[in-house]
CHARMM internal coordinates of N, CA and C (Angstrom, degrees):
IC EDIT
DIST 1 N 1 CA 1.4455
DIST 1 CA 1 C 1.5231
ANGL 1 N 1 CA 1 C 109.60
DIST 1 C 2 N 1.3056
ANGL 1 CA 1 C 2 N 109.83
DIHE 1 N 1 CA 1 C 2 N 154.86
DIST 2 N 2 CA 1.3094
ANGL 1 C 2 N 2 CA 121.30
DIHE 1 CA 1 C 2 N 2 CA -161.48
DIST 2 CA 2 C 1.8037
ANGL 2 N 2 CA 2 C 96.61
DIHE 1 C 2 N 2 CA 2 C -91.98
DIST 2 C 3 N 1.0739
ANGL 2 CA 2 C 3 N 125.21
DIHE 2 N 2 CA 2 C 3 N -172.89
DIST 3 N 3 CA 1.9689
ANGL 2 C 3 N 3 CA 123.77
DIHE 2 CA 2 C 3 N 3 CA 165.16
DIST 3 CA 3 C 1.3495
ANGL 3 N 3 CA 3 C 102.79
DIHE 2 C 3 N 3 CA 3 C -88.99
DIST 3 C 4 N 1.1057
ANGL 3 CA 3 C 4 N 141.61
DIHE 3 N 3 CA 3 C 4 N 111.87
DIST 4 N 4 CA 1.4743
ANGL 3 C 4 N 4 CA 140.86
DIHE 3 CA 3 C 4 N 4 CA 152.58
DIST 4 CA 4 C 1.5764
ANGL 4 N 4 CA 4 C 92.28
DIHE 3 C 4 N 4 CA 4 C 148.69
DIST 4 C 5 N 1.4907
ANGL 4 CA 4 C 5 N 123.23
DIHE 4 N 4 CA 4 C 5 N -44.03
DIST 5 N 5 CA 1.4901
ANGL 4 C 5 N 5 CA 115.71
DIHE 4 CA 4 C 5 N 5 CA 173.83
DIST 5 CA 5 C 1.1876
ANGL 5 N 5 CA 5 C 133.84
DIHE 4 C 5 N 5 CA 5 C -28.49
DIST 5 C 6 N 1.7837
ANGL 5 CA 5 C 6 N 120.00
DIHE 5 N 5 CA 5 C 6 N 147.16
DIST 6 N 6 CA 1.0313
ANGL 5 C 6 N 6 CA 103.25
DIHE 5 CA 5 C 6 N 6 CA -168.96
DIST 6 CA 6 C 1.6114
ANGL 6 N 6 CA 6 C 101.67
DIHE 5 C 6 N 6 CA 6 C -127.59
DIST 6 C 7 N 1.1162
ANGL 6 CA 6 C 7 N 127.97
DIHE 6 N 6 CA 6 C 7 N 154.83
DIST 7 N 7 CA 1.8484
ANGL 6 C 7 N 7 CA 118.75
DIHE 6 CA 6 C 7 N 7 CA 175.63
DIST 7 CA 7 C 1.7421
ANGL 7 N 7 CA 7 C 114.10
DIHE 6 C 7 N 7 CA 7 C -176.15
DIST 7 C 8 N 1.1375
ANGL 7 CA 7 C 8 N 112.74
DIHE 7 N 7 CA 7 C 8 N 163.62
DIST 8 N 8 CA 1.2832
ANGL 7 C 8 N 8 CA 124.95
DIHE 7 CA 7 C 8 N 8 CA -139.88
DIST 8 CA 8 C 1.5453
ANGL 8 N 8 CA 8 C 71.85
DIHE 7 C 8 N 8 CA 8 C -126.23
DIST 8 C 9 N 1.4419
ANGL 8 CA 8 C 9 N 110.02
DIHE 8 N 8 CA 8 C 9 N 132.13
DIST 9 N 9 CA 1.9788
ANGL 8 C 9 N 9 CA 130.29
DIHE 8 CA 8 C 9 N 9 CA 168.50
DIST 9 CA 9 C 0.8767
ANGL 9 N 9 CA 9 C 101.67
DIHE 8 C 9 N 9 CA 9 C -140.08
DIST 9 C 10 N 1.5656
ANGL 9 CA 9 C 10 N 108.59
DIHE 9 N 9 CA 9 C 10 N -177.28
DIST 10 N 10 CA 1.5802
ANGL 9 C 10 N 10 CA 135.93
DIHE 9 CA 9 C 10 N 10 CA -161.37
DIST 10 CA 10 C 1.6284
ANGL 10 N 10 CA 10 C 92.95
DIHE 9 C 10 N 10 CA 10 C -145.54
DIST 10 C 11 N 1.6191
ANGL 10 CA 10 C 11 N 98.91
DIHE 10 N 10 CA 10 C 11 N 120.59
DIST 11 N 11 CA 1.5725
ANGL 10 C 11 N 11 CA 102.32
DIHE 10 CA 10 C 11 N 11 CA 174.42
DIST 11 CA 11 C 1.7270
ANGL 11 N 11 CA 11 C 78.54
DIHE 10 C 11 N 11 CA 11 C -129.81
DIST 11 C 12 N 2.1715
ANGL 11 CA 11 C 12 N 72.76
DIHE 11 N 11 CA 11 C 12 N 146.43
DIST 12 N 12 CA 1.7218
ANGL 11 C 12 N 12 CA 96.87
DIHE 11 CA 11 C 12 N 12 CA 160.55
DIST 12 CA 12 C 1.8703
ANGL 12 N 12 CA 12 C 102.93
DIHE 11 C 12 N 12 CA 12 C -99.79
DIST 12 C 13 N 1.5029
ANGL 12 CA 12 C 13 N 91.89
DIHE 12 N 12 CA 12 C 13 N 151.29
DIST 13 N 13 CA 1.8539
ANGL 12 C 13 N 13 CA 106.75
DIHE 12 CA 12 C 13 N 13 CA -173.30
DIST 13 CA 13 C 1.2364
ANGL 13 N 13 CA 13 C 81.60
DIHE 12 C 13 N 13 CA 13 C -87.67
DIST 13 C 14 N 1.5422
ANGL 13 CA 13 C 14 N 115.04
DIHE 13 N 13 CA 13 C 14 N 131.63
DIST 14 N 14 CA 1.7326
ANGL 13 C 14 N 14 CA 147.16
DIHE 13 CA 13 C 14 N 14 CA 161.61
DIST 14 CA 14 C 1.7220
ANGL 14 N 14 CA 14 C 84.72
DIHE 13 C 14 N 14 CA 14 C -33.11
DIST 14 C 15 N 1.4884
ANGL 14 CA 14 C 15 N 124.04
DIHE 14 N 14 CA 14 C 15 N -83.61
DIST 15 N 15 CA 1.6390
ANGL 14 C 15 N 15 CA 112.48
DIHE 14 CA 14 C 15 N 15 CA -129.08
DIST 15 CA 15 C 1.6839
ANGL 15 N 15 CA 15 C 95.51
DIHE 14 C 15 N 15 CA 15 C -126.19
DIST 15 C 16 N 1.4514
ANGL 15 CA 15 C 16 N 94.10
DIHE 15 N 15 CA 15 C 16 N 30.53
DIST 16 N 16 CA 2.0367
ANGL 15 C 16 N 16 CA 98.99
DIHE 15 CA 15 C 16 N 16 CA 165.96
DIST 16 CA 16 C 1.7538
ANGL 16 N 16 CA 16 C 102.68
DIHE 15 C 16 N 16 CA 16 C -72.51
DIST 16 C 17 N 1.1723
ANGL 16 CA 16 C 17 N 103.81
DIHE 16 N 16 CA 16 C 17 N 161.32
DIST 17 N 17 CA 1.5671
ANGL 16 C 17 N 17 CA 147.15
DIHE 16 CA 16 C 17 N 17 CA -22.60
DIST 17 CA 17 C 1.6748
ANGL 17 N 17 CA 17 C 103.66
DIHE 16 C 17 N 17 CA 17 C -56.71
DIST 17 C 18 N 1.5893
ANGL 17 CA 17 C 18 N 118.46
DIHE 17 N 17 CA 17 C 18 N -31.86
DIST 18 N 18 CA 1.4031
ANGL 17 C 18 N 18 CA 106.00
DIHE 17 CA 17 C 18 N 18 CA -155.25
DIST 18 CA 18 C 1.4746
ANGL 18 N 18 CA 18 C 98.64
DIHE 17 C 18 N 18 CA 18 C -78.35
DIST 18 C 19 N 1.2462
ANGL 18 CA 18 C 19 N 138.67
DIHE 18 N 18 CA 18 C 19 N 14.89
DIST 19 N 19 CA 1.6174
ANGL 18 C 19 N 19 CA 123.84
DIHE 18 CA 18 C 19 N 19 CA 151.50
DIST 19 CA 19 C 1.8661
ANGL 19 N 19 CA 19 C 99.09
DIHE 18 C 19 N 19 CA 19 C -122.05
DIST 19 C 20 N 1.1676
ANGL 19 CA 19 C 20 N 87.01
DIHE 19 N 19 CA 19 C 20 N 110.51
DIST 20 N 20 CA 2.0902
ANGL 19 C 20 N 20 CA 98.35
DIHE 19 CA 19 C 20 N 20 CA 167.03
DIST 20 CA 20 C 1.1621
ANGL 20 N 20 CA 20 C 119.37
DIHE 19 C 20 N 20 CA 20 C -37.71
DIST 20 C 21 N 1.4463
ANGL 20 CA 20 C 21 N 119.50
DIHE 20 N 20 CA 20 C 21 N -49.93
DIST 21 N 21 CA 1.6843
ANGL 20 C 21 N 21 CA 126.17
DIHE 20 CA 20 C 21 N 21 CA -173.90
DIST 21 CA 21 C 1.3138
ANGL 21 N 21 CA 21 C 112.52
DIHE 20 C 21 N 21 CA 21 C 62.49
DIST 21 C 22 N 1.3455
ANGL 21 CA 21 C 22 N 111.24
DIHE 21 N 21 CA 21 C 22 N 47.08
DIST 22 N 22 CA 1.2332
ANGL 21 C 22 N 22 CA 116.67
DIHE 21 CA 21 C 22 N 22 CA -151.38
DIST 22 CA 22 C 1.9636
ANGL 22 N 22 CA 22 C 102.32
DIHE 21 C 22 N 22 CA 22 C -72.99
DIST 22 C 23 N 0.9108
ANGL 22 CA 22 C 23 N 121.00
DIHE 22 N 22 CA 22 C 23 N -14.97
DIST 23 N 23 CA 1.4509
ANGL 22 C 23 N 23 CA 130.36
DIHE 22 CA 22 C 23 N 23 CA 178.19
DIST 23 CA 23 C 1.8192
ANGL 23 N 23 CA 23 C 103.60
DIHE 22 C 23 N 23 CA 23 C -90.35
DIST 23 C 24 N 0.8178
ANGL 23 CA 23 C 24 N 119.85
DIHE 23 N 23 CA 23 C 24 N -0.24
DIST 24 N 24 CA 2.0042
ANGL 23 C 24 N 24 CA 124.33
DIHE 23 CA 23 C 24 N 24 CA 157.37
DIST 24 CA 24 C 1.2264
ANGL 24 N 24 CA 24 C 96.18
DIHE 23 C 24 N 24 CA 24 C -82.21
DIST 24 C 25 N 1.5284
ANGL 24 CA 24 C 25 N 107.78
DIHE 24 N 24 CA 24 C 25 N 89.04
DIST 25 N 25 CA 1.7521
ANGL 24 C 25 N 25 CA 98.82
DIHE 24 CA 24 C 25 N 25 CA 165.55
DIST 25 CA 25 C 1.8995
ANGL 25 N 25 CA 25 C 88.32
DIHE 24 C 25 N 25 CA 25 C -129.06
DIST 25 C 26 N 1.3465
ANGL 25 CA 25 C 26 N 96.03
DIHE 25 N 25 CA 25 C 26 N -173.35
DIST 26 N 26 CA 1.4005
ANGL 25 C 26 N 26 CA 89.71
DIHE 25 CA 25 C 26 N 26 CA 174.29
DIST 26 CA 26 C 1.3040
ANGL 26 N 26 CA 26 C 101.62
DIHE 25 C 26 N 26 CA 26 C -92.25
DIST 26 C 27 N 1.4097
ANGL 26 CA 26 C 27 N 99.52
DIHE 26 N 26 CA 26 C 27 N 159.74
DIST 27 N 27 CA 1.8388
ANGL 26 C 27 N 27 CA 101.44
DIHE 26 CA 26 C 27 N 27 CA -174.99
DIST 27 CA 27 C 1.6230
ANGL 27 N 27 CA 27 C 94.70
DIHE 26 C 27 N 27 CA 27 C 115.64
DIST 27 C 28 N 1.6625
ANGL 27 CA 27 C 28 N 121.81
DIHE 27 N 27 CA 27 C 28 N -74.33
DIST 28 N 28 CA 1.2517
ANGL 27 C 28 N 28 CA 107.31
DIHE 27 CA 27 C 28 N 28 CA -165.40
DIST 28 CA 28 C 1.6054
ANGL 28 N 28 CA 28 C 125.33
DIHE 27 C 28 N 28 CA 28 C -60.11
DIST 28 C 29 N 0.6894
ANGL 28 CA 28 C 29 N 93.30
DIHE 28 N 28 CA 28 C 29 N 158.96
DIST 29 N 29 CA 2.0395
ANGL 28 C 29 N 29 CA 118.76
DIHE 28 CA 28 C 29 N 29 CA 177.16
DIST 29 CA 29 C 1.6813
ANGL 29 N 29 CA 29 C 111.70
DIHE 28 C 29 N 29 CA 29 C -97.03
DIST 29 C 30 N 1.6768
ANGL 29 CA 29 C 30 N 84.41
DIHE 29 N 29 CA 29 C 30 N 134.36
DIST 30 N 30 CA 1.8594
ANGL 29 C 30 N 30 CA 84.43
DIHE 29 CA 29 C 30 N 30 CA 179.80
DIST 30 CA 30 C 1.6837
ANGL 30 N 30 CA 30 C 101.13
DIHE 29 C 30 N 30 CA 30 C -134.28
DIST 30 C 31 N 0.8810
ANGL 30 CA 30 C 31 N 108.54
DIHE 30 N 30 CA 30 C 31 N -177.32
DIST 31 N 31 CA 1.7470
ANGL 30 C 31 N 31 CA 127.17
DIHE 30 CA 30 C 31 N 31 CA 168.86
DIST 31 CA 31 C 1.3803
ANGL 31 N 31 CA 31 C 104.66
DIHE 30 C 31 N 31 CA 31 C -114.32
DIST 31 C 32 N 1.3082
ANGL 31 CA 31 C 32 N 123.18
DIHE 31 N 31 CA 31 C 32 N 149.75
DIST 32 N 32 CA 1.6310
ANGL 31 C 32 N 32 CA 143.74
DIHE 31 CA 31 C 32 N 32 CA 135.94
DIST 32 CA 32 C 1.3219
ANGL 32 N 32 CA 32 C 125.40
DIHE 31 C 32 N 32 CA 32 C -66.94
DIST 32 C 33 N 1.3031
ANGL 32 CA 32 C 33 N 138.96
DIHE 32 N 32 CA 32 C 33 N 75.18
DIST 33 N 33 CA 1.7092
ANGL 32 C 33 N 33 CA 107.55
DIHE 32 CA 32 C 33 N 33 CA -168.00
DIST 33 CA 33 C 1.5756
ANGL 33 N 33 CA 33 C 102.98
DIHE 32 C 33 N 33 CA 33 C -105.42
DIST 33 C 34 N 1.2357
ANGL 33 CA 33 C 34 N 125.04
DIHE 33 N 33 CA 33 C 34 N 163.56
DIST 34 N 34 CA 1.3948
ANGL 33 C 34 N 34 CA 128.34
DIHE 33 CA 33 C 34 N 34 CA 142.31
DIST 34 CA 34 C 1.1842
ANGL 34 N 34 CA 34 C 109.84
DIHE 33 C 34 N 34 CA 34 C -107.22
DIST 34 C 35 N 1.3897
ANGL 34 CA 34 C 35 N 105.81
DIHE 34 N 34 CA 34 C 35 N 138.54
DIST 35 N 35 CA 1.9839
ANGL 34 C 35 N 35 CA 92.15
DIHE 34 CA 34 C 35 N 35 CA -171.13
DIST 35 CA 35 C 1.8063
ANGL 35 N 35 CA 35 C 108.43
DIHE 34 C 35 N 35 CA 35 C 49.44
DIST 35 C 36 N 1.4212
ANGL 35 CA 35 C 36 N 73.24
DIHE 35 N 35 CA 35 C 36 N -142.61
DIST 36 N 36 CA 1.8345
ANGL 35 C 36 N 36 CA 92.57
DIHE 35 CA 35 C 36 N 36 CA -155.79
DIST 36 CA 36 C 1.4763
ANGL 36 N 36 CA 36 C 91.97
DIHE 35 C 36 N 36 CA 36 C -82.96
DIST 36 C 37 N 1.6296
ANGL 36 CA 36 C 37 N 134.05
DIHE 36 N 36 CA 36 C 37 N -11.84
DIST 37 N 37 CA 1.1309
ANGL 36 C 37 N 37 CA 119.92
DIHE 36 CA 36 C 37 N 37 CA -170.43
DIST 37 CA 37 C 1.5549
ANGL 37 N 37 CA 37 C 118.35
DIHE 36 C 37 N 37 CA 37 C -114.18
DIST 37 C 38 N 1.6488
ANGL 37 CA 37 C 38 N 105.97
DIHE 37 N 37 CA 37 C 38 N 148.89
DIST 38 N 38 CA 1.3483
ANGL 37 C 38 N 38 CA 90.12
DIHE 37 CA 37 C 38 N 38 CA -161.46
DIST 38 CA 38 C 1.1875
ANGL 38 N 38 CA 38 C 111.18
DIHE 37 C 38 N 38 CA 38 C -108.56
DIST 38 C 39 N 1.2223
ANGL 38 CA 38 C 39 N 122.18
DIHE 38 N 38 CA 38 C 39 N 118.57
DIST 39 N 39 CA 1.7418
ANGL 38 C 39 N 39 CA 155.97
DIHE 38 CA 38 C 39 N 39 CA 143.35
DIST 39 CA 39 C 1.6006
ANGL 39 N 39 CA 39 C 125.17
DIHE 38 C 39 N 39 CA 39 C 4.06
DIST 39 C 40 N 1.4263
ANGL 39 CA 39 C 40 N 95.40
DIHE 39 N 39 CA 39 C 40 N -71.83
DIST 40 N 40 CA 1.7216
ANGL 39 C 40 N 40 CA 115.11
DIHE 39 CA 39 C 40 N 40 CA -169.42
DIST 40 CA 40 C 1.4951
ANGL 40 N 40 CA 40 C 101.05
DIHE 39 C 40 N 40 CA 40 C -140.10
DIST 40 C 41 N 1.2937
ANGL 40 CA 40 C 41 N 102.24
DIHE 40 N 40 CA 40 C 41 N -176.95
DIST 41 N 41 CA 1.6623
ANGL 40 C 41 N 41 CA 96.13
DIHE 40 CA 40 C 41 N 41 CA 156.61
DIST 41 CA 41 C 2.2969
ANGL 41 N 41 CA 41 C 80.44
DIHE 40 C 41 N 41 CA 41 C 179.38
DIST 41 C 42 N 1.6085
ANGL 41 CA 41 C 42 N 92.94
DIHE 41 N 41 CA 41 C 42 N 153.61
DIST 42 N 42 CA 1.7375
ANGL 41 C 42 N 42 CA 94.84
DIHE 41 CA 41 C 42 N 42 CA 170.57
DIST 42 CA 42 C 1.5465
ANGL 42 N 42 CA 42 C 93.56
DIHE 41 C 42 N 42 CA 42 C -153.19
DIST 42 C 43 N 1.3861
ANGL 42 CA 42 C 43 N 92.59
DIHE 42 N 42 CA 42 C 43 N -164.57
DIST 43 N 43 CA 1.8029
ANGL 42 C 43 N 43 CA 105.68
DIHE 42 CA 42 C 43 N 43 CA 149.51
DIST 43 CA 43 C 1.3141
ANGL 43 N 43 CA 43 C 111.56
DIHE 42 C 43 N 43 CA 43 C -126.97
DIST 43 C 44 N 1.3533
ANGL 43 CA 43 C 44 N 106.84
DIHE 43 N 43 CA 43 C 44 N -175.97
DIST 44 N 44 CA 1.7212
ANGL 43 C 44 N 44 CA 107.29
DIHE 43 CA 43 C 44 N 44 CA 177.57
DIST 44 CA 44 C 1.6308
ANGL 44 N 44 CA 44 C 111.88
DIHE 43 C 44 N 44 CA 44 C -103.92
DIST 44 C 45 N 1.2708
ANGL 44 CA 44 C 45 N 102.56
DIHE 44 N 44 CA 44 C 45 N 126.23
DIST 45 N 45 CA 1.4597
ANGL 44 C 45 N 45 CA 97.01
DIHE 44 CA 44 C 45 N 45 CA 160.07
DIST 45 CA 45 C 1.1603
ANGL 45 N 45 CA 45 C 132.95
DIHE 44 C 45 N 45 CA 45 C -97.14
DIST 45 C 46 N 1.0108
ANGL 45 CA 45 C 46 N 124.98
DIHE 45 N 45 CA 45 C 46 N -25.05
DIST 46 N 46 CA 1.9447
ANGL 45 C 46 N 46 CA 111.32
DIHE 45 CA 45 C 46 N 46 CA 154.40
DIST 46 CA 46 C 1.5082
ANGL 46 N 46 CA 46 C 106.20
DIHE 45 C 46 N 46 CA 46 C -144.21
DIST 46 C 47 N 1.0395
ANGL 46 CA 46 C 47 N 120.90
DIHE 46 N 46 CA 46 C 47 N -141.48
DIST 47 N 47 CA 1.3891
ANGL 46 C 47 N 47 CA 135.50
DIHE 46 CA 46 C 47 N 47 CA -132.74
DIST 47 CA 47 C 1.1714
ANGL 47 N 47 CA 47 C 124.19
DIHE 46 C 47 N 47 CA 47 C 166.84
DIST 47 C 48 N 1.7184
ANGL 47 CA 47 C 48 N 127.52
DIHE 47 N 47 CA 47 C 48 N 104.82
DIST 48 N 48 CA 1.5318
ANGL 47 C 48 N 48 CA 130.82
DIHE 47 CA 47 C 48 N 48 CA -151.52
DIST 48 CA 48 C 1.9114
ANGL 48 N 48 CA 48 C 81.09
DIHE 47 C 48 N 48 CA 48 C -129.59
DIST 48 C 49 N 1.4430
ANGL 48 CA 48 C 49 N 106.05
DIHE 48 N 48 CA 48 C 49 N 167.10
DIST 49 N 49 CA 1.4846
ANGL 48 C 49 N 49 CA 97.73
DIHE 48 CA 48 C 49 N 49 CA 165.64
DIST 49 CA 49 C 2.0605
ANGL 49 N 49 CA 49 C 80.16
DIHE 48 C 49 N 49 CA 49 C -121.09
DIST 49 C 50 N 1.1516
ANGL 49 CA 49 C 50 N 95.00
DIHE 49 N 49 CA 49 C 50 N 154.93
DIST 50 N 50 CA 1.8302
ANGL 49 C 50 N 50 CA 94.48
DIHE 49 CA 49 C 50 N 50 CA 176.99
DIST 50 CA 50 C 1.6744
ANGL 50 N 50 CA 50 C 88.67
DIHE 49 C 50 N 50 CA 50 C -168.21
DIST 50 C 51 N 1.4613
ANGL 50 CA 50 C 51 N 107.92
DIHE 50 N 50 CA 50 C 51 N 154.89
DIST 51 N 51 CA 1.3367
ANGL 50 C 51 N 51 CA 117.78
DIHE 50 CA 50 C 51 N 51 CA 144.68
DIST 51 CA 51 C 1.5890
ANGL 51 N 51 CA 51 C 141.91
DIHE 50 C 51 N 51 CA 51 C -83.16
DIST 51 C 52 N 1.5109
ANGL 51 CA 51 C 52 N 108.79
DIHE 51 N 51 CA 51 C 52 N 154.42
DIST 52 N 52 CA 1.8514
ANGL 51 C 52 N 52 CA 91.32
DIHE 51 CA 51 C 52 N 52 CA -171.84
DIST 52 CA 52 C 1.1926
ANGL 52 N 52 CA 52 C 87.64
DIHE 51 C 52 N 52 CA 52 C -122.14
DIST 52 C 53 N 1.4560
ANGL 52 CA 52 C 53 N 140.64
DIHE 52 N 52 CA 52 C 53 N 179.45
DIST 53 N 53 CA 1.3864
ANGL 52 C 53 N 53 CA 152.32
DIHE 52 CA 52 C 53 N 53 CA 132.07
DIST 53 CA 53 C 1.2916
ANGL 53 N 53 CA 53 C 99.84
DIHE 52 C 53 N 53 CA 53 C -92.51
DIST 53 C 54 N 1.9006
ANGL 53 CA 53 C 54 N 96.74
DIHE 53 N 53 CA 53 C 54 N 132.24
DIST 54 N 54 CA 1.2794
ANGL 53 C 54 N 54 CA 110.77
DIHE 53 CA 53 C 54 N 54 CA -177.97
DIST 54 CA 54 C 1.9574
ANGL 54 N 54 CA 54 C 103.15
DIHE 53 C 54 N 54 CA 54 C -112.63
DIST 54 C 55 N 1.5727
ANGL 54 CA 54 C 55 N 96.91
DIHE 54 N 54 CA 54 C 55 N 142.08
DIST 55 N 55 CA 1.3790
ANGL 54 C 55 N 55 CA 139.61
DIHE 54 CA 54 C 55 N 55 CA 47.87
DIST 55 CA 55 C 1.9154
ANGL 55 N 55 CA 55 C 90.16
DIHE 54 C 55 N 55 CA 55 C -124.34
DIST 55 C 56 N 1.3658
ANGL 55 CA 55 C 56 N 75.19
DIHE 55 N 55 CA 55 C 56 N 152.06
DIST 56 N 56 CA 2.1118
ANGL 55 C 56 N 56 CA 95.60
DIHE 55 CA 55 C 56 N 56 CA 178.24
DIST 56 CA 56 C 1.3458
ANGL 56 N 56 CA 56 C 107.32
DIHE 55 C 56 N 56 CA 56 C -75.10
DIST 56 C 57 N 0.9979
ANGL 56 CA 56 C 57 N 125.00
DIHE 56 N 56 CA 56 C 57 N 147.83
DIST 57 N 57 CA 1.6717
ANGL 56 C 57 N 57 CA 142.46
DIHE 56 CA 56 C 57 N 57 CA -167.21
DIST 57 CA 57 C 1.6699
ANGL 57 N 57 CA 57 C 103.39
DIHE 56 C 57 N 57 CA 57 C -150.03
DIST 57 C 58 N 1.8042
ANGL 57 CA 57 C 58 N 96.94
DIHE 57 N 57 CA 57 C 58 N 114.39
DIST 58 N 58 CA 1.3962
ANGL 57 C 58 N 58 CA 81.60
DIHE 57 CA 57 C 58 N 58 CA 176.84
DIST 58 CA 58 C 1.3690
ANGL 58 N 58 CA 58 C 123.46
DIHE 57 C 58 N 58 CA 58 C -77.43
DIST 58 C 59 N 1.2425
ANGL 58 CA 58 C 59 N 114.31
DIHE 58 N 58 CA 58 C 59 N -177.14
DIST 59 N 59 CA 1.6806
ANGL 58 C 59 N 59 CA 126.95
DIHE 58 CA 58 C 59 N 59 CA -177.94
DIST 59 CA 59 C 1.8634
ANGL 59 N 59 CA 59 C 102.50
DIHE 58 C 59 N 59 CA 59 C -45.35
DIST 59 C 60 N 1.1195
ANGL 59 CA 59 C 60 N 106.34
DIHE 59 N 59 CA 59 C 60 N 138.01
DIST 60 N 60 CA 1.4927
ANGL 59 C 60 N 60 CA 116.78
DIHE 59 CA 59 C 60 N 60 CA 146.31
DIST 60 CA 60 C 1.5186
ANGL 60 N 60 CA 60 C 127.64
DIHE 59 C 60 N 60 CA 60 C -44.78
DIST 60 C 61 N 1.4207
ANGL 60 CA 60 C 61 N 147.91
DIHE 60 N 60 CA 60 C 61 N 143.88
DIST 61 N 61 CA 1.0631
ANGL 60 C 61 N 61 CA 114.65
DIHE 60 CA 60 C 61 N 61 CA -148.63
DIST 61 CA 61 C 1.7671
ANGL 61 N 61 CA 61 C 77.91
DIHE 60 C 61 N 61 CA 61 C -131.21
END
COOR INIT
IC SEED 1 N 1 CA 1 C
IC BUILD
């Protein structure tokens, strides 16, 4: 993505199921940072519970 872009993803939570994350609902607001500086930032719009096999590999292009 370019700086100003805008787009809708799918993140897997690091340490689900055994952490709830119970504050990932839709509605809240997050940041991106690397380091001290910040990156991205959105809110969430929903919320699926699903499994992944780890490690994640993105899409083929």
């Amino acid at each position: 993505m370019e700086p100003g872009q805008t787009a809708e993803v799918e993140l897997a939570l690091l340490f689900a199921p055994e952490n709830p994350y119970t504050e990932v609902e839709p509605g809240a607001t997050f940041t991106v940072r690397e380091g001290s500086k910040v990156v991205g930032y959105g809110e969430i719009l929903s919320r699926r519970e699903a499994a992944f096999s780890l490690p994640l590999h993105p899409a083929s292009r």
